[in-house]
MINURO-465861 format. One record per residue (C-alpha): x, y, z. Coordinates in steps of 0.2 Angstrom, whole numbers, padded with zeros to 4 digits, always signed. Example, Ala and Ser with C-alpha at 12.3 -4.5 7.8 and 13.67 -1.06 7.14 Angstrom:
2
+0062-0022+0039
+0068-0005+0036
END
This chain:
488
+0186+0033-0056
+0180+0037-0036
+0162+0032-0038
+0157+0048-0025
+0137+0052-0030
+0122+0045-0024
+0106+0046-0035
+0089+0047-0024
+0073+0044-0034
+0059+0052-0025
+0043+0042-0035
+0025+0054-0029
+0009+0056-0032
+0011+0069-0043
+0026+0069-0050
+0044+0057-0048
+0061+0065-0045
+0078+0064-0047
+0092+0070-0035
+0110+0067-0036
+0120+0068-0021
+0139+0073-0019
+0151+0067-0006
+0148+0082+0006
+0128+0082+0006
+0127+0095-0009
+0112+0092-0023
+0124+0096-0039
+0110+0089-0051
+0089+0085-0051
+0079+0080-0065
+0059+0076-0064
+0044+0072-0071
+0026+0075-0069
+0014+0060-0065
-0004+0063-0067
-0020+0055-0059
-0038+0050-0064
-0055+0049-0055
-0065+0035-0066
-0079+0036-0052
-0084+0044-0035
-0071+0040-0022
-0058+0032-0036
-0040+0038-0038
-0029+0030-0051
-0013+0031-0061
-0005+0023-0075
+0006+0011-0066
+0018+0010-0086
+0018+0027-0085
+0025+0030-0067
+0038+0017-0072
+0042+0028-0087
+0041+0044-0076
+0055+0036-0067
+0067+0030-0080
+0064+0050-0089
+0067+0055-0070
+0082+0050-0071
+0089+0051-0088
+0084+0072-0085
+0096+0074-0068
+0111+0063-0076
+0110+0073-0092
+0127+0080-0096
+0134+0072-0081
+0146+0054-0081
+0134+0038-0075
+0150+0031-0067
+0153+0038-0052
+0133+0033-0046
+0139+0022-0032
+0124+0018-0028
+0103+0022-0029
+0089+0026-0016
+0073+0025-0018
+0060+0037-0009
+0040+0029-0014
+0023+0035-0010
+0017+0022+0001
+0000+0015+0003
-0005+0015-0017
-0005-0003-0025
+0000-0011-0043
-0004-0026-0046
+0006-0036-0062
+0011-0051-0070
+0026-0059-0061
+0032-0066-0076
+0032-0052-0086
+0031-0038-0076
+0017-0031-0085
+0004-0020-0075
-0015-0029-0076
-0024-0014-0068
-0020+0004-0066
-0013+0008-0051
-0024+0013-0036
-0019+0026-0027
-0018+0030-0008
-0031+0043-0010
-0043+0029-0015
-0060+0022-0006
-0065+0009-0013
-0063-0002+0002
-0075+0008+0010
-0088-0004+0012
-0077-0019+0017
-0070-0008+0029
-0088-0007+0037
-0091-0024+0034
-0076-0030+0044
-0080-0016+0059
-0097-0022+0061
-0088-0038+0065
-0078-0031+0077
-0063-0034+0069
-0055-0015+0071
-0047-0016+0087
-0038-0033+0081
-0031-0026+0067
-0024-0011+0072
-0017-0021+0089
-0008-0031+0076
-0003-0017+0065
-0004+0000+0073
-0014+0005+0059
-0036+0010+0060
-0045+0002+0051
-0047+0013+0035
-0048+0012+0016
-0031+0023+0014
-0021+0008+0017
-0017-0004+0006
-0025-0023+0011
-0041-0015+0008
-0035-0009-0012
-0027-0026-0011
-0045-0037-0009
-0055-0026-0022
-0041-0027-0037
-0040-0048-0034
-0060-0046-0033
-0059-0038-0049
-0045-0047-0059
-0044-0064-0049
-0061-0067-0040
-0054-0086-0037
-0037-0079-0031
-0031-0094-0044
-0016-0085-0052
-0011-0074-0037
-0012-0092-0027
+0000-0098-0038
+0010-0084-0039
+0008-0079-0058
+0000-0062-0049
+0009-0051-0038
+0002-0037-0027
+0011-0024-0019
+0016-0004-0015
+0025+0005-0026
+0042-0001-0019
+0038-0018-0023
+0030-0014-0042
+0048-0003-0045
+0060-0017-0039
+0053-0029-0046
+0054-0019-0064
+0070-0013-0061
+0081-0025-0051
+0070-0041-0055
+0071-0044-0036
+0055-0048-0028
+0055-0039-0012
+0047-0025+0000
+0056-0013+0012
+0049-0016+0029
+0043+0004+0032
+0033+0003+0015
+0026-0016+0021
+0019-0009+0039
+0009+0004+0027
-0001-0013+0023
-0010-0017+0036
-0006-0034+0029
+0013-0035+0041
+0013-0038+0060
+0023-0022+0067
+0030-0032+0081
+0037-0047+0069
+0040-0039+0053
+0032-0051+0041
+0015-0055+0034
+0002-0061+0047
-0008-0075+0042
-0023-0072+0050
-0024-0055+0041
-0020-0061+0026
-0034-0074+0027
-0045-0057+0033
-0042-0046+0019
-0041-0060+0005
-0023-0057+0000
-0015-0073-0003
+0005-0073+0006
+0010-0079-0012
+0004-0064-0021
+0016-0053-0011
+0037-0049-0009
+0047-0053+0002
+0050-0041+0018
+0068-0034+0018
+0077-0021+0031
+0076-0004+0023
+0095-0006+0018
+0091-0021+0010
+0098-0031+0000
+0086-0027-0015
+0098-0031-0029
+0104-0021-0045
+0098-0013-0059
+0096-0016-0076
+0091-0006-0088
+0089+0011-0082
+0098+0021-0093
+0110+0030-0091
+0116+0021-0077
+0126+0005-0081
+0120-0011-0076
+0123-0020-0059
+0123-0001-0050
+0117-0008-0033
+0100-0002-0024
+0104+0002-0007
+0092+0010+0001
+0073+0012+0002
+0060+0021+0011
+0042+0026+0011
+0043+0046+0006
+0036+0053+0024
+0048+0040+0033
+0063+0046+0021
+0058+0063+0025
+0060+0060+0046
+0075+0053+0042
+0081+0067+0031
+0079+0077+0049
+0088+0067+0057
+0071+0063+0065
+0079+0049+0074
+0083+0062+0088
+0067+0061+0101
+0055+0076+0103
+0058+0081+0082
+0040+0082+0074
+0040+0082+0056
+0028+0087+0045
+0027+0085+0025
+0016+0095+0017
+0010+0087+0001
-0004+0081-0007
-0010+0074+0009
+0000+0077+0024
+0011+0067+0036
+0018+0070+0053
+0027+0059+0061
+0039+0054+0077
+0048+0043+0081
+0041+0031+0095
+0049+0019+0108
+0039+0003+0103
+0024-0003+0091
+0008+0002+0104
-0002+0013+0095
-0007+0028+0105
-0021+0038+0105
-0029+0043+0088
-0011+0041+0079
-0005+0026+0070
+0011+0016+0074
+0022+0011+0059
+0040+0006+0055
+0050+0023+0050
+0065+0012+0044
+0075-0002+0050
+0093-0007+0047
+0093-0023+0057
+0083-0015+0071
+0068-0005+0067
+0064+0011+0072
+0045+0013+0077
+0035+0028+0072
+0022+0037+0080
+0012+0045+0063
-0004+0054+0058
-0008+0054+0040
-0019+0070+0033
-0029+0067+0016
-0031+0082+0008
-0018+0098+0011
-0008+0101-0004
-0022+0094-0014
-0034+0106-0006
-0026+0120-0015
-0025+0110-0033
-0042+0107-0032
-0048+0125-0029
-0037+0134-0042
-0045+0121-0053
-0061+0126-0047
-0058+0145-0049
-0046+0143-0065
-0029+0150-0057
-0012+0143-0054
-0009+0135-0036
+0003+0150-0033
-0008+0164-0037
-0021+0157-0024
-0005+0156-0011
+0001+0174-0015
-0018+0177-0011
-0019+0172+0004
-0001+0176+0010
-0006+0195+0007
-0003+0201+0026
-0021+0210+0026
-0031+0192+0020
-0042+0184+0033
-0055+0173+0030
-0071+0184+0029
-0080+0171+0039
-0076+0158+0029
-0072+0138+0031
-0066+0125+0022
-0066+0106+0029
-0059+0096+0013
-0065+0080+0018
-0061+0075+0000
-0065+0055+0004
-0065+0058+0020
-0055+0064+0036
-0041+0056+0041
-0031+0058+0057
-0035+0060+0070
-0053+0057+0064
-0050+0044+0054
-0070+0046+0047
-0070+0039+0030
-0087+0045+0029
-0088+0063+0031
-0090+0075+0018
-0081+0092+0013
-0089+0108+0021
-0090+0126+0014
-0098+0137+0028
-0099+0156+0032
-0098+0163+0012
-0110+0176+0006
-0113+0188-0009
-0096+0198-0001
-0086+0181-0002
-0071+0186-0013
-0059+0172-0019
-0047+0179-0007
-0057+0173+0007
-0059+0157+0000
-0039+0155-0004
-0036+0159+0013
-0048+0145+0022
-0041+0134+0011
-0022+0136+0018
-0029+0139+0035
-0038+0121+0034
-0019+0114+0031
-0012+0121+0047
-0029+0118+0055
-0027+0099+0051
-0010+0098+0055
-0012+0110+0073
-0025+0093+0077
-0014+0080+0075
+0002+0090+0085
-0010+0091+0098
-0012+0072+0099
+0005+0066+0098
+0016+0064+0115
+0033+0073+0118
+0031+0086+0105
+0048+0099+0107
+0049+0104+0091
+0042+0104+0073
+0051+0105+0057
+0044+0107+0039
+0045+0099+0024
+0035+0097+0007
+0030+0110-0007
+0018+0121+0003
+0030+0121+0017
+0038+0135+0005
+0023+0147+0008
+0029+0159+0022
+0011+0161+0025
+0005+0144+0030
+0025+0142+0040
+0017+0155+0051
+0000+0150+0051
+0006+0133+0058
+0014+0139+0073
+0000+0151+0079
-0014+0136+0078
-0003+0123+0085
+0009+0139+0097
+0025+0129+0094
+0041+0136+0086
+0041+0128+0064
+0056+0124+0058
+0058+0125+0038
+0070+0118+0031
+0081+0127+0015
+0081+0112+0006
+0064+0105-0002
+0067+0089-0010
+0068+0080+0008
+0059+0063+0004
+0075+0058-0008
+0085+0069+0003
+0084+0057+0019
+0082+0040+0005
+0100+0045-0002
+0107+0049+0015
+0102+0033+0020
+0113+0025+0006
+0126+0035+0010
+0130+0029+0026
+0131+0011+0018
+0144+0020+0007
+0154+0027+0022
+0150+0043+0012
+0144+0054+0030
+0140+0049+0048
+0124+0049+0058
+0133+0064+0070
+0136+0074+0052
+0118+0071+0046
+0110+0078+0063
+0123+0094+0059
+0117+0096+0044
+0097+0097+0048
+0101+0110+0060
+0109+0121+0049
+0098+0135+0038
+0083+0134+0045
+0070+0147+0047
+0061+0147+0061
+0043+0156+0065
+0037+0157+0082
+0019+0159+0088
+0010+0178+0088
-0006+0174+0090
-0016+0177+0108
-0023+0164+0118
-0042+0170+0112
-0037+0171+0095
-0031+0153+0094
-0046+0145+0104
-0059+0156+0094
-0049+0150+0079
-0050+0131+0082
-0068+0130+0090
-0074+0137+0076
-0063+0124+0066
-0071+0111+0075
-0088+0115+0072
-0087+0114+0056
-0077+0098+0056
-0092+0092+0068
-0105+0097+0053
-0094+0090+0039
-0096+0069+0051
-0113+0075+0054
-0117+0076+0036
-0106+0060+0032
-0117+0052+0045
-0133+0056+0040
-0127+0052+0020
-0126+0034+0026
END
């Protein structure tokens, strides 16, 4: 039997997905399943690392349902990145929940290691700030936690790593790490590609305790176990879920922006070398014998932004979009900095707080709705304006679907946004990844296809309009570290 489909497993924050992928590019099955969090204190995000495993094998038992296992020619994995498990090497068995990328609890090392002049070093060695949202810093505080001695994770009876890691470890029984998901650690050099000693003697993290760094073709080895899929079915590719997404663009091509709009947002592109530039990070996107350098700025709160406030005011996510898509909303007056543990890029001010300004006794939830989409574009138009050789943007993620925020992003930023008909993009770019390792497409035929069927929304905003827009942004992103500062 022609063994002609890819499955992609797109593990997030929120939820994991399934995607099988046909000879021709076509999705002909998906299957998902939802993945919840918890907040056991101020600043803590966690999940069950068992049940994201389970999430994953349900995952994929729901998109092969009714369909024959046995023309899987291979799997992809597409993985939120910075979040860490920590387990039992022997058994595989989680000893902590996992903690999630959203997480500060490295926030006061992260000041410890500043005040000693440390921050400049580390992101020359890494391309990465010095921040809390990656992972060495998760890293130190579970082995404070669950080895203080660093005894067991010395010996190699603990092991630490992103969710990669944790998933092929479970499934394949191959302890390794794909490179793009390793440079998220702040633990790899970016110019060597392997651990660094001297950070792993800064953060705590023992070189023992970790997988070994493998290209983002691997080899990772084959599964066993997951059912339905027949054991020995070969993993063949794996990426961090923004980086699958670039590649899902064909995001190779220079001048192509992308950004994800998810929980948090990222935007990356790619870059001719590991310097870090401006307020952006550097990172490894992917690499299949050479690696392809990234230029990316990470946002904390977009998608989350809009969970958080239908919680808040007991509606759906949708029905707060639908409110503020309505072609007569504005804002009232109104702002919303979601400095939900802090700013990210191209702040990067772990410390500031979120901000509602400019409400009043008229302040209908409409307003609010619509300060809350506007503070994703807002957050994204910041970044665009801080990355080089921007052409072109293109879209991607669940709130890219709002037609509202599509157009909302090319005002504040006054570039052309591309969207994308497809929206499962992060196992997209994973499982085009495997198939060229199949000979299933070609690099020319993936660039094709992410220019075909893509809406496009160009600028209508004035010049005035879009400066009086974002001065008034920044203001309120001024108050918002202002009030961080003064917290301290």
């Amino acid at each position: 039997m022609r063994k002609a489909h890819v499955l992609a497993i797109d593990q997030g924050t929120s939820a994991t997905k399934a995607l099988l992928m046909d000879a021709a590019g076509e999705v002909v099955s998906l299957g998902s399943a939802p993945l919840l969090q918890s907040h056991p204190g101020p600043g803590l995000v966690e999940q069950d690392a068992l049940a994201l495993l389970g999430s994953v094998r349900t995952a994929v038992a729901d998109c092969l349902a009714g369909r024959d296992p046995r023309t899987v020619a291979g799997v992809a994995l597409s993985t939120q990145r910075e979040s860490v498990v920590m387990w039992e090497t022997a058994t595989g068995r989680p000893v902590a929940p996992l903690v999630s990328w959203q997480d500060q609890r490295g926030l006061q090392r992260a000041a410890e290691l500043h005040r000693a002049g440390m921050s400049e070093e580390i992101r020359c060695r890494t391309g990465l700030p010095l921040d809390p949202m990656f992972s060495a810093l998760k890293m130190g505080a579970l082995l404070d936690e669950h080895d203080p001695s660093r005894a067991r994770s010395r010996a190699g009876q603990l092991r630490l790593g992103t969710v990669d890691a944790f998933l092929l470890h479970a499934l394949t029984g191959n302890p390794v790490t794909e490179i793009g998901n390793a440079s998220r650690t702040q633990l790899m050099d970016i110019t060597t590609g392997d651990w660094h000693d001297e950070l792993l003697s800064l953060f705590n993290v023992p070189r023992a305790a970790l997988s070994d760094i493998v290209n983002s073709n691997g080899p990772f080895g084959d599964l066993k176990g997951l059912d339905p899929l027949a054991d020995g079915t070969p993993v063949l590719a794996v990426l961090g879920d923004s980086h699958a997404a670039l590649f899902a663009h064909a995001g190779w091509r220079a001048g192509v922006v992308k950004a994800t709009y998810g929980s948090g947002s990222s935007i990356m592109t790619v870059a001719g070398g590991p310097e870090p530039t401006g307020s952006v990070c550097s990172t490894i996107a992917w690499s299949t014998g050479q690696p392809t350098y990234a230029y990316e700025a990470n946002i904390r709160s977009s998608g989350r932004t809009l969970t958080w406030l239908a919680e808040l005011l007991g509606a759906s996510v949708d029905q707060l979009v639908e409110l503020a898509a309505d072609p007569a909303a504005d804002t009232g007056g109104v702002t919303l900095v979601p400095a939900f543990g802090g700013l990210g890029a191209p702040w990067w001010d772990a410390t500031a707080l979120p901000v509602l300004a400019g409400f009043d006794l008229g302040t209908k939830r409409c307003h609010v709705a619509r300060a809350a989409l506007e503070s994703v574009a807002l957050q994204v138009g910041d970044v665009l304006a801080a990355l080089p050789g921007l052409h072109h943007v293109v879209a991607d993620g669940g709130l890219s679907r709002s037609d509202a925020l599509m157009q909302l992003q090319a005002d504040i930023a006054n570039v052309s946004v591309a969207r994308t008909r497809h929206h499962q993009l992060s196992a997209a770019g994973a499982a085009h990844l495997a198939g060229l390792a199949l000979d299933l497409w070609t690099a020319a035929e993936l660039e094709r296809r992410a220019e075909e069927d893509q809406r496009v929304f160009t600028p209508i905003w004035d010049a005035p309009h879009r400066r009086t827009a974002v001065a008034r942004w920044h203001r309120h992103v001024a108050a918002a570290r202002d009030l961080g500062t003064r917290g301290k």
